[in-house]
Structure formats: structure tokens, C-alpha cells
N, C-alpha and C positions, 0 to 999 in steps of 0.2 A: 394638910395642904399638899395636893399632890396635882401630877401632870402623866394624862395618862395618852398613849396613842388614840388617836382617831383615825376614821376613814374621810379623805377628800372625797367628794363629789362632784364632778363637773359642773352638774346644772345647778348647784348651790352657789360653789365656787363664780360662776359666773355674772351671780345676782351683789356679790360684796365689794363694795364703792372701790376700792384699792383696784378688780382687775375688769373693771366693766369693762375696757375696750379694748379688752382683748380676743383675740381669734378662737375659735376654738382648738386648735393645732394650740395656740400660744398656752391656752390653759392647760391643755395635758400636760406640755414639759415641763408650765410650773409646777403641777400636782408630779408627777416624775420625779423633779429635783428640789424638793421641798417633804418637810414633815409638819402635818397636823396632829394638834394636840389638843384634848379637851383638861383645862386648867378650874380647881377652885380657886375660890377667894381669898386672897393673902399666899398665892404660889409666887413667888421671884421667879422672874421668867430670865432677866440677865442684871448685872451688876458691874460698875465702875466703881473702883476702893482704889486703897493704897498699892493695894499690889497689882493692880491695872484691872482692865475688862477680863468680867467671865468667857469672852466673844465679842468676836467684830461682824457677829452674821445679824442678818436681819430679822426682825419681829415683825408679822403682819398681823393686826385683830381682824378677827374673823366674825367672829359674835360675840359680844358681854362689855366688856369695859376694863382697861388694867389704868395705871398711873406711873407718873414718872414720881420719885421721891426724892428728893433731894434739901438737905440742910435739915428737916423737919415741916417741909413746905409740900404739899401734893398736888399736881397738875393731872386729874384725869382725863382721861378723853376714853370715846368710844367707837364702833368702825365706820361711821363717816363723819369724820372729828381730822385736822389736820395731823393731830397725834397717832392715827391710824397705825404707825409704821415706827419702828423705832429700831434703831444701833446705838451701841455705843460710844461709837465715831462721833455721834453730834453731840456727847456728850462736852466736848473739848477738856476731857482731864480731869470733868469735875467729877467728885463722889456723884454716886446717884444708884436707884435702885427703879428696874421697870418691873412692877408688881399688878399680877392679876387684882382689881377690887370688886370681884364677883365670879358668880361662874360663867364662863364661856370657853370662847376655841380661839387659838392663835396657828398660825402656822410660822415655823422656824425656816429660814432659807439662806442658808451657809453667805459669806459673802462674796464666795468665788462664782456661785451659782447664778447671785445677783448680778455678778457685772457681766457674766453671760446673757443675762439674761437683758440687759440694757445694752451689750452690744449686739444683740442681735432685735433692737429696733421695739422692746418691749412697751408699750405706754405709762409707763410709770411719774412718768416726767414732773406732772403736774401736782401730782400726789407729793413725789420726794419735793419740789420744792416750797410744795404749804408745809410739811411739816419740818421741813429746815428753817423757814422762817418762825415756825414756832418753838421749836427749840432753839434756836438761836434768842429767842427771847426769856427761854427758861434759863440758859446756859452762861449769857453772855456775861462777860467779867462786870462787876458793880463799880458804878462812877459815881462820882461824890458832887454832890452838889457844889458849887460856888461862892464863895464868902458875899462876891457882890454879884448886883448884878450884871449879864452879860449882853443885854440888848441895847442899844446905840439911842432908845428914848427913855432909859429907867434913868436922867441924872437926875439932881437936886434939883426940883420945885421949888422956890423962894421968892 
């Protein structure tokens, strides 16, 4: 299981759902301040334990497929999948492991790089917030159902 360097390419990089609308000026500084990586299957690309996040930088899929893991549960996605994009940060605390589950490409992008790169007007917008809401649906704390019930027409029929 390994993660080896790759080379970005613009006109690839260009075509992957994460940076379609961006300039071509925008894509070089990504390829600039970012690393590509060509991962197997079953590489841990980043992790949240007890002893906190491996990284608070960001994961992009580039091509293949990874998974989030968490509890013994797996949620995969692929790169036009809301999962597309992954930190730790959305993790909110909880264990979890984002694992390649096949071979492809990811690119790594520090998180300092990231908020450069969204203050200076990057399109990402859309992107981060499909996949906040999906991790937020992976992540969010478990609520317990109700002993009765809670709607204003469930009384006694008699």
C-alpha cells in the first residue's frame, strides 16, 4: 500500500469536477501549491484517533475512489461524488480513517494553501458545501429516537 508522487497536468487537472471553473492562471497556482499523488488500494491518505488528526490539509480525488471509515461503517465516494474532497476538520472529533479503496490519484493541499486559495476568490464553493453536508451527515452526533410519539396527530384512537 503505497503513495507515490505524480505529475499534475493542467489539461487533465482541468477536466476533474472539483476544479472545472476555474481559470487557467487559477489552475497552475493550484498545481503550484498542491502535491499529487498516485495511491493503491487500502493507502490511508489521513486519519482522526485519539491522538487527534494526522492533518487539517485538504484531500482532493483526482481519479479512483477512497472511503471515509469510521465506527466499522464505510462511506465511499468517487471524484464527482459530494465526497470528492475531504479534511479532517469535518470530521467533528470523531475517529475516522479517509482510505484509498482502489487505485487512483489524490492531490494533497496544505490547509493554509486552501484558505489562500478561497480568499483569493477560488470556485470551490459549491463543492465544499455538498460535501459538508455529507459529512455532516456521516459525522453528526446520534440522536435517539423518542419513547412516544412526537407529532400533535399520533394520540389515542378510541
Amino acid at each position: 500500500m503505497a503513495m507515490r508522487p505524480s505529475i499534475t497536468y493542467l489539461h487533465l487537472l482541468r477536466h476533474t469536477p472539483f476544479f472545472t471553473a476555474l481559470s487557467t492562471e487559477q489552475l497552475q497556482w493550484v498545481i503550484d501549491h498542491s502535491r499529487e499523488w498516485e495511491v493503491d488500494a487500502g493507502t490511508v491518505l489521513s486519519i482522526q484517533d485519539a491522538d487527534g488528526p494526522s492533518d487539517h490539509d485538504d484531500w482532493i480525488l483526482l481519479d479512483g475512489g477512497w472511503q471515509i471509515e469510521r465506527g466499522g461503517e464505510f462511506f465511499p465516494s468517487g471524484h464527482a461524488d459530494p465526497g470528492k474532497w475531504f479534511s479532517t476538520r469535518e470530521a467533528q472529533g470523531n475517529a475516522c480513517a479517509l482510505v484509498a479503496n482502489e487505485h487512483g490519484y489524490v492531490m494533497h493541499i496544505p490547509a493554509n494553501e486552501m484558505q489562500r486559495m478561497l480568499e483569493r476568490g477560488f470556485a470551490f464553493d459549491a463543492h465544499l458545501e455538498q460535501g459538508r453536508a455529507w459529512y455532516q451527515e456521516i459525522f453528526a452526533p446520534e440522536t435517539t429516537a423518542p419513547d412516544t410519539p412526537s407529532c400533535g396527530n399520533c394520540g389515542d384512537i378510541s
